[in-house]
C-alpha positions in Angstrom: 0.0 0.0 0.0 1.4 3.3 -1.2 1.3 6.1 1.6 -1.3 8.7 1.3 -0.9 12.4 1.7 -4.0 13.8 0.7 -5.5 16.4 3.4 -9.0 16.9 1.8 -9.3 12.8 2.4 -8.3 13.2 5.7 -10.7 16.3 6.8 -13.7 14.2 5.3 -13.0 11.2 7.2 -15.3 10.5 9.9 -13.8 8.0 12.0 -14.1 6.8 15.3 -10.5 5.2 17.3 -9.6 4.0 21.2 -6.7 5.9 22.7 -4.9 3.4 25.5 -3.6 6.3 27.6 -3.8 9.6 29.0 -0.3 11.2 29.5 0.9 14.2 26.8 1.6 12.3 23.8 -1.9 11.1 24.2 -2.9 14.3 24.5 -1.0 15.2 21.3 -2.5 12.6 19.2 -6.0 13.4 20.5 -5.3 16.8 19.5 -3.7 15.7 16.1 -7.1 13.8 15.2 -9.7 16.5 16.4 -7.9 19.0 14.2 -7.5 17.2 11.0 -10.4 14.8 10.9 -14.1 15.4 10.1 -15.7 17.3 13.4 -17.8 14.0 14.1 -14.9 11.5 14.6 -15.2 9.8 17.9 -12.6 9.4 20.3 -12.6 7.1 23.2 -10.0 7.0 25.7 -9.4 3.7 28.0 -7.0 4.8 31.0 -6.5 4.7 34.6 -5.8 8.5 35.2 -9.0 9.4 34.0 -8.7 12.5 36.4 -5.9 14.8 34.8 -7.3 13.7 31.2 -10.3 15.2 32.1 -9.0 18.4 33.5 -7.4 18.5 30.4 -10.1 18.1 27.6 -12.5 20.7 29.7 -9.8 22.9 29.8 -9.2 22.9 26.3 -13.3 22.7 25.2 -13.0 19.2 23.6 -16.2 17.3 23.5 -15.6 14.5 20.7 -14.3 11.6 23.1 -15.7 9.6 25.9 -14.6 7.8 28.7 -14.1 4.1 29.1 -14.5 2.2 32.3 -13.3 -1.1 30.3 -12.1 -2.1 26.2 -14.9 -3.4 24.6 -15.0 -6.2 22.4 -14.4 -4.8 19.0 -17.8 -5.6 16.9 -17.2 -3.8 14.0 -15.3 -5.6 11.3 -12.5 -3.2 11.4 -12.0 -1.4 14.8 -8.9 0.5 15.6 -6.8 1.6 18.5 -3.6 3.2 19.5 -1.6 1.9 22.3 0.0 5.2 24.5 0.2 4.3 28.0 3.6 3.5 29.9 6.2 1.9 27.8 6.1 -1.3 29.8 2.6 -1.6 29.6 2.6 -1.6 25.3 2.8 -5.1 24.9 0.5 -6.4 27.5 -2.1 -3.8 26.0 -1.4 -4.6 22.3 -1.9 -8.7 23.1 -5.1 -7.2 25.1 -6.4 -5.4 22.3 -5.5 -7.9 19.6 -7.6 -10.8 20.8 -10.3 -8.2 21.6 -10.2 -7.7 17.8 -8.3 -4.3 17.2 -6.2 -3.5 14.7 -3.5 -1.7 16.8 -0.9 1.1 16.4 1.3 0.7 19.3 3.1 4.0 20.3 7.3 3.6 20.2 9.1 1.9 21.9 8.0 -1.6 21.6 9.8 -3.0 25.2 9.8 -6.8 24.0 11.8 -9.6 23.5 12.3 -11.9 20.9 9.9 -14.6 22.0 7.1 -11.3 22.2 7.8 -10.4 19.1 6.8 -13.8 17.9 3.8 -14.1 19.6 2.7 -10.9 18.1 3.2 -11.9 14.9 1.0 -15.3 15.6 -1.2 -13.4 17.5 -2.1 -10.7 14.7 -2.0 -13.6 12.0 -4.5 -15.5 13.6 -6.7 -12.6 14.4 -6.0 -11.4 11.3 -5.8 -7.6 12.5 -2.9 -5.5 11.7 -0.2 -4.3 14.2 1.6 -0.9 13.2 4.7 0.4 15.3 4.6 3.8 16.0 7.5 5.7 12.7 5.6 8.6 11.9 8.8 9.9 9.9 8.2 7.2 7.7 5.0 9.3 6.9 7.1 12.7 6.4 5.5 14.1 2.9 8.4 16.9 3.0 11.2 14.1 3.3 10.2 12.0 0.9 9.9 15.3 -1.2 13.4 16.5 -0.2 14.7 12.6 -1.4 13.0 13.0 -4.7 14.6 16.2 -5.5 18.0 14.7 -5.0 17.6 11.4 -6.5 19.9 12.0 -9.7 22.5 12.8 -7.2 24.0 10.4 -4.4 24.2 10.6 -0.8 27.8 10.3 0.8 27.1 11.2 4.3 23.5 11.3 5.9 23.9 13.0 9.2 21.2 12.8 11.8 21.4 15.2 15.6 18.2 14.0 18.0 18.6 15.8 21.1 16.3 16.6 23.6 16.9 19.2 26.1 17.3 18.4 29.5 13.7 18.7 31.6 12.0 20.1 28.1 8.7 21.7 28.4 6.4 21.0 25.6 2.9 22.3 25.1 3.0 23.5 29.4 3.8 19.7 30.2 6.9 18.4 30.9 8.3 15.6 28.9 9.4 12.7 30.8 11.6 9.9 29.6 11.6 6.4 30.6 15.1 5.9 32.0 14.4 2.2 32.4 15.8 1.7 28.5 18.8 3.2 26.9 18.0 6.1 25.0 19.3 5.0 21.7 16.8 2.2 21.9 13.9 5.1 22.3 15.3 7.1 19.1 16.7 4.3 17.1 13.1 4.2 15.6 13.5 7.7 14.3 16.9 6.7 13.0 15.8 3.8 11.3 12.9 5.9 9.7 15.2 8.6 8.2 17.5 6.1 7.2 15.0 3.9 5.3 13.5 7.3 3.6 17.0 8.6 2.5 18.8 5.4 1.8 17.3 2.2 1.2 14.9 -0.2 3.1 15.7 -3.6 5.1 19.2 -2.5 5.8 21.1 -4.6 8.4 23.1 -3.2 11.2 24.9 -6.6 11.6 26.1 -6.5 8.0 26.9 -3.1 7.6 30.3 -1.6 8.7 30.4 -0.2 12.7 32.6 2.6 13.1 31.3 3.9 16.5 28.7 3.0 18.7 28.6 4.8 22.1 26.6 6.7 24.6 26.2 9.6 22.5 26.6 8.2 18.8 26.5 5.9 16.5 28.2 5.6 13.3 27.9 3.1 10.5 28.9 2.5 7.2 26.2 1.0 4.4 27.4 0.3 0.9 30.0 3.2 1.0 27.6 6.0 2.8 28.6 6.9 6.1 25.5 7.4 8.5 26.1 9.6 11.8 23.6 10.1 14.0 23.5 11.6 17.6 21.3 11.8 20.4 21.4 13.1 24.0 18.1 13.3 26.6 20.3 15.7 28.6 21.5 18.2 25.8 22.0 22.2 26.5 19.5 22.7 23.1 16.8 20.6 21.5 18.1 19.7 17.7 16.5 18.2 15.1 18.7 18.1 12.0 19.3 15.9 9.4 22.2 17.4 7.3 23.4 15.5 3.9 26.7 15.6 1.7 26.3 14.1 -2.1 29.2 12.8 -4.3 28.3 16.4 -6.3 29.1 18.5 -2.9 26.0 19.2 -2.6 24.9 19.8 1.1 21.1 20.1 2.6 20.4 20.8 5.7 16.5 19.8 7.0 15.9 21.4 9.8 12.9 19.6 11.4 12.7 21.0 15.3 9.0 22.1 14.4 7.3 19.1 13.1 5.3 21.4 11.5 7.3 22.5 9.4 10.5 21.6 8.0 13.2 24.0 7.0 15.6 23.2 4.0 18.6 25.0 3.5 20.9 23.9 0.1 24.1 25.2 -0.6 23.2 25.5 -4.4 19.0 25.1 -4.6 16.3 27.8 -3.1 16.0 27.1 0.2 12.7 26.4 1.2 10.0 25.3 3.8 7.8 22.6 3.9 4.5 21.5 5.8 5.4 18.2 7.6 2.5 16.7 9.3 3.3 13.8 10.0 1.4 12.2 13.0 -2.3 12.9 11.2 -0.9 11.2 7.5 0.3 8.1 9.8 -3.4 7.6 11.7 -5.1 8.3 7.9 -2.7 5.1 6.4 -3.1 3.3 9.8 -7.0 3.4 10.0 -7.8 3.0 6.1 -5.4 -0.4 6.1 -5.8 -3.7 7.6 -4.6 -7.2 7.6 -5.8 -7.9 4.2 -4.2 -5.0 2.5 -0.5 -4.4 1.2 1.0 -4.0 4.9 2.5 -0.6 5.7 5.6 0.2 5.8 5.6 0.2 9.4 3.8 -3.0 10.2 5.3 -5.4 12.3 5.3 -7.7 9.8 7.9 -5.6 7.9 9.6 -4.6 10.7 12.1 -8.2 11.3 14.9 -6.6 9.8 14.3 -3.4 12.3 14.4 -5.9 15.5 17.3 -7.4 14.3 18.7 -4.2 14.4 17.9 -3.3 17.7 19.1 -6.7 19.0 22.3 -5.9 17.5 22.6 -2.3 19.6 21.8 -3.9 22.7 24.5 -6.1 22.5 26.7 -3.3 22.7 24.7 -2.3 26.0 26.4 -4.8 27.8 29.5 -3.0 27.9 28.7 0.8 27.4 26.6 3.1 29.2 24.0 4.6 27.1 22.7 6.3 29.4 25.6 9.0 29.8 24.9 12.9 28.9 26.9 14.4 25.9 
């Protein structure tokens, strides 16, 4: 199935989707839908902080949603639901909500091992429902725009800087991170989106050349194209950069701190900004798919290659501490 980035679709789509959660990415994604979808979509939320939501969603003057003292069983042949609560709560609730007959879009990072994984991909083949992990740059309009325009050219170096600054304020809430995982295990799904847009899909970390893995970096080598990318939870300054060399000297700069809007700035092109809504073009793909469809380029049953991937990083855990501040 071929992404879809048409906003008149999306603002005449009446839909109706269960939010697992409550906290401010919860938030975001309730606000994401109410904004972009037809005024009658219907959310529901299922959480145990039902409380604080509610402060929240009379603050603001929402009234599409309703509260949920339990999941119901999914009676409609295709019902959908997004799994945000804690991060070790998403697989218990995505097993939940699969054999209650949801197709499910569970929120990043996917805390599981191996043997979960599996059962996940039993679990949604037997059910028959899809299970989408959360890569909403996979769904970036403005990067795959940005890789069309330099297509006749090659990359050389694709650089990528994710930092978050320390105790960030977004939207009056604080943004918390889970320091039960590394942090590269949290952004290595943003990497590997980026990565698969710019590059090339399926690539393996375990046969690609490792030139520095550490608390603050990592730095590979695939098929002659050296890959940097950098991340901090504790940085000075929120970045979000993706900067590119070509075998032409060309060099573009995407500046993506708003996701918003993305700035491009090119050394010999216009430089230029782009709308980059990215979280409201993954729901529309996510909610108009399921299992009997082409998959997504984020469903799990795409995604072995990207496990592999992180099995490979955490190997390196054993011996470095991620969790160290740049």
């Amino acid at each position: 199935m071929q992404r879809e980035f048409i906003d008149k679709k999306i603002s005449n789509k009446k839909i109706q989707i269960l939010l697992c959660g409550s906290g401010r990415w919860a938030q975001n994604l309730y606000k994401e839908i109410s904004e972009n979808f037809h005024n009658k979509s219907k959310i529901f939320f299922y959480t145990k902080n039902k409380k604080n939501l509610l402060l929240w969603l009379t603050k603001n003057k929402y009234s599409n949603f309703e509260l949920l003292k339990k999941i119901p069983e999914a009676k409609k042949k295709n019902n959908y639901a997004i799994v945000v609560n804690k991060n070790k709560d998403h697989f218990n609730m995505t097993v939940s909500l699969l054999k209650k007959n949801y197709n499910v879009l569970v929120e990043k990072p996917l805390i599981c091992s191996e043997t979960q994984i599996n059962y996940l991909n039993k679990l949604s083949q037997i059910k028959k429902k899809i299970i989408i992990i959360s890569m909403q740059l996979l769904y970036s309009e403005a990067f795959l725009k940005i890789k069309n325009k330099i297509k006749k050219d090659k990359i050389k170096i694709l650089e990528i800087s994710w930092l978050d600054k320390k105790k960030e304020i977004i939207n009056n809430i604080l943004k918390k991170h889970d320091y039960s995982i590394n942090f590269i295990e949290d952004v290595y799904y943003h990497f590997y989106s980026i990565i698969t847009i710019f590059l090339k899909k399926n690539f393996s970390l375990k046969n690609s050349r490792i030139l520095k893995i550490d608390f603050n970096k990592l730095i590979i080598d695939i098929n002659n194209v050296v890959i940097k990318c950098f991340f901090s939870r504790d940085a000075k300054k929120r970045k979000r950069q993706i900067t590119i060399l070509t075998k032409l000297n060309n060099k573009i700069i995407i500046n993506f701190n708003n996701f918003k809007n993305v700035l491009v700035f090119k050394n010999k092109l216009k430089n230029e900004t782009m709308q980059n809504f990215t979280l409201k073009y993954q729901i529309f793909n996510f909610i108009n798919n399921n299992y009997n469809k082409k998959p997504l380029v984020n469903d799990i049953r795409n995604l072995s290659i990207f496990f592999e991937n992180l099995k490979f990083i955490k190997n390196y855990e054993k011996n470095i501490d991620f969790n160290t501040s740049i």
